[in-house]
Each structure stands twice: as C-alpha cells, then as structure tokens.
C-alpha positions as CSV (number, residue, x, y, z in Angstrom):
1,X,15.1,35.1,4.3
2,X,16.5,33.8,1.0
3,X,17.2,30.6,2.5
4,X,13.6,30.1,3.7
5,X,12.3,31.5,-0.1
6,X,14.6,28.6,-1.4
7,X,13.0,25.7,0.8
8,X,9.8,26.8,-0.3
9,X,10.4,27.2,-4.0
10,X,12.0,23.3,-3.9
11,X,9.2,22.2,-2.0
12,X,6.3,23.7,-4.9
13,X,8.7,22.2,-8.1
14,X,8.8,18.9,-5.7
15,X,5.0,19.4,-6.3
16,X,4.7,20.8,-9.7
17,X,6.9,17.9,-10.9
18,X,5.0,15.4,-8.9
19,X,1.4,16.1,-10.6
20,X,2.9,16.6,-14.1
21,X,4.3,12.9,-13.4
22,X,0.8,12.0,-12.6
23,X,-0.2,13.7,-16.0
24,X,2.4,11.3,-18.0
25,X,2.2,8.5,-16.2
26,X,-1.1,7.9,-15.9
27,X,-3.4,8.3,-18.7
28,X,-5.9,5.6,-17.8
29,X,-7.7,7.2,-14.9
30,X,-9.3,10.4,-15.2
31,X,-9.7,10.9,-11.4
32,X,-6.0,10.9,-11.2
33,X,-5.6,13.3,-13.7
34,X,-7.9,15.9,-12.4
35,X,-6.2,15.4,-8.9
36,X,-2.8,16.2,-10.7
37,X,-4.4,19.3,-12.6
38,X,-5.3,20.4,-9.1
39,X,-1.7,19.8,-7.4
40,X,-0.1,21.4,-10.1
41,X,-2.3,24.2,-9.7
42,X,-1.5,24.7,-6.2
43,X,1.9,24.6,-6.4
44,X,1.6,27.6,-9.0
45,X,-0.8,28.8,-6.2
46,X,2.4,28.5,-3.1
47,X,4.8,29.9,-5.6
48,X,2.7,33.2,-6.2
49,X,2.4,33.9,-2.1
50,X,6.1,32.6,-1.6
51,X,7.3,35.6,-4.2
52,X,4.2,37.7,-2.9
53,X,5.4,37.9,0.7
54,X,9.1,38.1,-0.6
55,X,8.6,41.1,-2.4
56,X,6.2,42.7,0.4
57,X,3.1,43.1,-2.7
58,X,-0.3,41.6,-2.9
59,X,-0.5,41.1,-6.8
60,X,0.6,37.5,-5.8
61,X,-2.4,36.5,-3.3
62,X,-4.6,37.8,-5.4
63,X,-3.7,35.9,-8.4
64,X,-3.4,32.7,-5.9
65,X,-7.0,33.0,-4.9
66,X,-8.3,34.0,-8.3
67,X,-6.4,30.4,-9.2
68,X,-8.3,29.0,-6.8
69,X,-11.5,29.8,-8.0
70,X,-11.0,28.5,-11.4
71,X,-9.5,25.4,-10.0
72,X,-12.8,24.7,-7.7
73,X,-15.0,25.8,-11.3
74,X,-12.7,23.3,-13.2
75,X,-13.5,20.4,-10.7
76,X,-16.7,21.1,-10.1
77,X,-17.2,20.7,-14.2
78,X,-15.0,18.2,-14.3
79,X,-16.8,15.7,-12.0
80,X,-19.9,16.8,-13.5
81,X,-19.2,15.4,-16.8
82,X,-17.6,12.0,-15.0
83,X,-20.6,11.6,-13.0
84,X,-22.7,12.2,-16.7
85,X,-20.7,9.8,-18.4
86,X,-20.4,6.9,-15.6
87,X,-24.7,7.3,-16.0
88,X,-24.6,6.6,-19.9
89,X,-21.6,4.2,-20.0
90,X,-21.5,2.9,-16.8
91,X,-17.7,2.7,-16.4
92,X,-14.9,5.6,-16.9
93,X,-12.8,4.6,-19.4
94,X,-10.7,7.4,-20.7
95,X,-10.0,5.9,-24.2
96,X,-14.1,5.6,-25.0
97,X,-14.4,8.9,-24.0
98,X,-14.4,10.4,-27.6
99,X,-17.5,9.0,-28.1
100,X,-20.0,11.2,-26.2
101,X,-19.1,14.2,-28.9
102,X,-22.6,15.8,-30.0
C-alpha cells in the first residue's frame, strides 16, 4: 500500500512541477497559463484523494471536488475576460493587458 501511495504522490509533483514550469516559462500566452493554473490544481486535487483513501476519511474528496468547482468558476471567468478583451483589442497580448483597468 505505501508503495502504491508513493507512485501516486511522484506522479501529482511530476504534475504540480510541470504546470508551475508552464507558469515560469511562459509568460506570453495567457491560454497557457490558465491551462497550467488548472493542472496544478488538479494535481492538488489527486494528492487530496491519494491521502483521502490512505487514511480511510472523506475530508479529502470533499475538498477535491470543492477544488474543482472553483477551478471550473476560475475558467469560466477567466475565458470570459479573454474572449472580452480579444473583442476590444483584437489580439491577446499579455503585456497590453494593464490597459483595460477602469
């Protein structure tokens, strides 16, 4: 049983770390970084039901699929404002972006 805990443990830092690299290397492309945002989030997600099933409690699923929602509410806003801004600018540029402040 620990041996299976450990494979999945490497295998959601394997994933944390690959959308925090997505974060740092890429700061041109906002699509990216929202789809990095998401895979770090569910790798948080997959370690909360790893330890969940571990240690025989629920706590962990349902902090996993109140994650979930928040990361479907954060898309969801997040391509809202991309689709806004692609109307009034007509490209996504991540450095103009500080221009549509209010």
């Amino acid at each position: 049983m620990i041996l299976d805990q450990t494979k999945y443990l490497f295998v959601t830092t394997f994933l944390f770390l690959i959308g925090l690299s997505g974060i740092f290397l890429n700061r041109k492309n906002i699509i990216i970084l929202l789809m990095s945002i998401e895979l770090m989030l569910l790798a948080i997600n997959l370690n909360f039901i790893v330890f969940s099933v571990f240690l025989d409690d629920i706590l962990g699923q349902l902090f996993a699929l109140l994650i979930l929602t928040v990361a479907a509410a954060e898309s969801a806003i997040g391509l809202a404002i991309l689709i806004i801004y692609y109307r009034i600018r007509g490209a996504i540029a991540i450095e103009l972006i500080n221009l549509i402040k209010g």
